[in-house]
N, C-alpha and C positions, 0 to 999 in steps of 0.2 A: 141155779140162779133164781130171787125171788127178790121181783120189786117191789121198794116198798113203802114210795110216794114219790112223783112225780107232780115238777112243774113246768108249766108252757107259758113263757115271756115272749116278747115281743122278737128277740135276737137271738134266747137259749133257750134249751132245753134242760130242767133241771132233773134229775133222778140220784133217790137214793137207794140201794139195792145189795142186796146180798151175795157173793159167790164161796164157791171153795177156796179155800186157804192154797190148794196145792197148784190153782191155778194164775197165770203170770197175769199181773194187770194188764198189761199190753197186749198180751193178747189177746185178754180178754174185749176190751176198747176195739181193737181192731176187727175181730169179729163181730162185733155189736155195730160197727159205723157201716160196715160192710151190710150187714142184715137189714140195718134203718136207713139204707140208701138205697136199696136195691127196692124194701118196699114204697118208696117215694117214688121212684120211676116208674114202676108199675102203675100204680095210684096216678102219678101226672106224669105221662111220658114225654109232654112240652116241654119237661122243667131240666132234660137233660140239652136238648140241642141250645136254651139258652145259656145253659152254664158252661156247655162246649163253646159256644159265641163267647162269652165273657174271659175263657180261661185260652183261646185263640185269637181275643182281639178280632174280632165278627170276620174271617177266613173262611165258616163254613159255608 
């Protein structure tokens, strides 16, 4: 895989980026949200109990 620009909006994230042909988009997508999520919690570990709060209706 080779990025090969990137933009940061206000609401998206844009990327445009290169992979194998023989590889699925979707799986591709999905391993990539999985990886850019994982290091956002890391990075801000706040930011998951409030999105637990928001996707529980504040239960936690």
């Amino acid at each position: 895989m080779q990025i090969w620009k990137g933009v940061v909006s206000k609401d998206y994230v844009y990327v445009c980026l290169e992979y194998r042909p023989s590889q699925d988009v979707s799986t591709f997508v999905k391993k990539l949200k999985v990886r850019s999520s994982g290091k956002l919690y890391q990075n801000f570990p706040e930011m998951r109990k409030k999105l637990w709060r928001l996707l529980l209706g504040n239960k936690l």
